[in-house]
N, C-alpha and C positions, 0 to 999 in steps of 0.2 A: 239513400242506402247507407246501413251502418259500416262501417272497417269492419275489418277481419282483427280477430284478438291477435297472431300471430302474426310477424312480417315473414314476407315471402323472399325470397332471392331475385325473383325473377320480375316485381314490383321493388325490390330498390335498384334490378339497374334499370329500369325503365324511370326512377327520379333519377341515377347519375346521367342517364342519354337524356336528360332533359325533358320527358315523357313528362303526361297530367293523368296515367293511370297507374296510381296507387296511394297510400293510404299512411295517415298518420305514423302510426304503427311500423309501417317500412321508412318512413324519413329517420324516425327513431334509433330504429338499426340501423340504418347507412352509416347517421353521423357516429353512433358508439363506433361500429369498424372504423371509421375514418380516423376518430380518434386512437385506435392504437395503431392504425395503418399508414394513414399520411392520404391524399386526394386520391381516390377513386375515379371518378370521371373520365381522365385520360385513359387509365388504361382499360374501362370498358366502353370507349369510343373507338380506342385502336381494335379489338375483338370484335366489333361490330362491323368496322370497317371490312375485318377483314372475312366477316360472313360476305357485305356485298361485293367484293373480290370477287371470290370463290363463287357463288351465285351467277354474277356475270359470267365466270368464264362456264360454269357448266350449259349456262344459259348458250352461249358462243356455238358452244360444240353442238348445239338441236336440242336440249333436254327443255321438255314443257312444261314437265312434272315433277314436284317435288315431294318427299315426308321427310317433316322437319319433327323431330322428338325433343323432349324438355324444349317446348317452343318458347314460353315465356308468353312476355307481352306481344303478339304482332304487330308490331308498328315501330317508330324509328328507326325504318331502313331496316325491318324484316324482309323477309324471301316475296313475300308477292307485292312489296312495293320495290324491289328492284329487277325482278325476272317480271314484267310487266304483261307481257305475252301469255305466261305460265300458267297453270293450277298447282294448287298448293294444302297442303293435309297440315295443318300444325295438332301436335300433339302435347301431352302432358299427363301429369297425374294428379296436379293439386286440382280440386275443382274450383277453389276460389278462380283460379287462372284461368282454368276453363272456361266458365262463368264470364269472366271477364273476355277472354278471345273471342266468345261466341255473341256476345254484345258488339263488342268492335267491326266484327265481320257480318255480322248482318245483312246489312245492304250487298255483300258484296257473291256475285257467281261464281268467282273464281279461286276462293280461298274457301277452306271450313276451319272450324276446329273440334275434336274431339277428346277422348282420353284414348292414353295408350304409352304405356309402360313399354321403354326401351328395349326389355330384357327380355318380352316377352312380345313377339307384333303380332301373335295372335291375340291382345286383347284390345285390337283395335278394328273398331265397327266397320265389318266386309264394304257395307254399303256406303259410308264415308270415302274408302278407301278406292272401290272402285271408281265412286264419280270425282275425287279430288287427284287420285293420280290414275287414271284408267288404265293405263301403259303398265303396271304392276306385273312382273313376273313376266312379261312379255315384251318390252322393249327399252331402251333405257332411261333412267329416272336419275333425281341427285336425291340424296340423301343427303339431312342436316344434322348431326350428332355432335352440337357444340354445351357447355357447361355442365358436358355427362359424363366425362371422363374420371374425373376426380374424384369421383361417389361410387366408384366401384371398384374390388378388388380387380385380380390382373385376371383370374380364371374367369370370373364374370363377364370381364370384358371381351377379354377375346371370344367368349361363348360368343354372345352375342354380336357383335364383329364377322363372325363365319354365318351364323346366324343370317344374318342382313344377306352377306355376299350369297349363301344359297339362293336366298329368296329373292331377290335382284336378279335382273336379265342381267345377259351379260352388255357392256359398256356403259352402264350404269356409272354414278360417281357420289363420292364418300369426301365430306365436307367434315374434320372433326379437328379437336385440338385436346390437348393435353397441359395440365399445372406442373410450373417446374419447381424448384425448392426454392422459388423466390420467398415465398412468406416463414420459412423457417427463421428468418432474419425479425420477425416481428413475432413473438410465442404470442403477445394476448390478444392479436388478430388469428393467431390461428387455431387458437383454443376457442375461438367463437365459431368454426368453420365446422365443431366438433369430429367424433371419433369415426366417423365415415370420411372422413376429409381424406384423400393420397395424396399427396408430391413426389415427382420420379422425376428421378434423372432425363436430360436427354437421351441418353443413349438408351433407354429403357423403353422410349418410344417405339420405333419401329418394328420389334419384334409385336408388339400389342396388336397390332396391323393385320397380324395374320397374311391371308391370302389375298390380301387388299394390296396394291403395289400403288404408292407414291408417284406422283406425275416427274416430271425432271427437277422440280422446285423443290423437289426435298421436303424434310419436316423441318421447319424454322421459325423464329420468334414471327408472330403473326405479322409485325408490322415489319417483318423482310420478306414476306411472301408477295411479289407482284406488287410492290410497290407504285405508287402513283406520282410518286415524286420521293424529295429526301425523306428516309422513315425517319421519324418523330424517335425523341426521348421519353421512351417511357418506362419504367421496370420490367424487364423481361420477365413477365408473369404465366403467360402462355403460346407453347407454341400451335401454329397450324399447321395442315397436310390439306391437299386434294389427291384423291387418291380413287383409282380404277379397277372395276371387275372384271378379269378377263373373260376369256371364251371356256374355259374349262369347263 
């Protein structure tokens, strides 16, 4: 199979997690970012971590079922290699990606992948949808909305935010993080992030949330969310939330 002319985001962190699916082309951009950034690696293995966190604990509370959006690559300790139990929706928009989740997943019953734009979950296939998370609209589910914060204005976001919480039962749960103004410290890393790229404040968080309410853990650097031991040093890049749909 030839590479893709373009590197993907979501193919070079699957080279920082150590991953073998992706493509000249993304090692290429890794290392340019790396060179104006400094290592990489650490801090998308802390972000990772801190999906199967969050995973586990939705998993804890009975959720069987997930839709994960901007899914990326499935694997290195994606959602349905740590909610083992579960079924699982990974979504996306790039088809390279797609292509590539729907090869990986395969062999497997319990996970799919398809396309499906964040901002929109009607343009994700009913019938995917029903047999990966059958619980939809009807009992609770987690929802994965991690590396999508950043690429969208604030209206956009919270659209889609209220969006989700409509369409979610209630006690559903909301997996998501947010970039903070770490990289303003490095302009020509973030000039590669280009004009869609945001950085917000902490405090700019929470309101984004909408009607989504934060568990007792707060919105905090990922690697202080539920920690497994002492969090690691690594640049406060992003923070998480797990965060719950009431009964309204």
């Amino acid at each position: 199979m030839d590479g893709p002319d373009q590197p993907s985001t979501a193919r070079m962190i699957d080279f920082w997690l150590g991953g073998e699916h992706h493509f000249p082309v993304d090692v290429a951009a890794a290392s340019a970012f790396e060179q104006a950034y400094g290592s990489c690696a650490p801090v998308f293995r802390e972000l990772r971590a801190f999906l199967g966190r969050a995973v586990r604990a939705m998993a804890d509370q009975g959720v069987d079922g997930f839709l994960v959006f901007g899914a990326g690559v499935p694997t290195r300790g994606n959602v349905h290699e740590v909610a083992t139990d579960a079924t699982v929706l990974y979504t996306d928009v790039d088809p390279v990606t797609i292509r590539l989740g729907q090869s990986i997943l395969a062999g497997s019953d319990r996970a799919g992948y398809g396309f499906g734009d964040a901002t929109d979950i009607g343009t994700i296939d009913p019938a995917q949808l029903h047999r990966f998370v059958p619980g939809w609209g009807r009992r609770p589910v987690g929802v994965v909305f991690l590396g999508l914060a950043a690429f969208l204005d604030d209206d956009t976001l919270t659209r889609t935010l209220d969006e989700l919480y409509a369409a979610a039962a209630p006690g559903s749960l909301l997996a998501v993080d947010f970039d903070t103004e770490e990289l303003a410290g490095h302009p020509q890393a973030l000039a590669m992030m280009g004009p869609q790229f945001r950085m917000r404040p902490p405090a700019a968080f929470a309101p984004l949330l909408g009607r989504w309410a934060p568990t007792e853990d707060g919105i905090v650097p990922v690697t202080d969310w539920r920690p497994e031991g002492p969090p690691p040093r690594v640049p406060d890049a992003f923070h998480g939330v797990l965060a719950t749909r009431g009964g309204d």
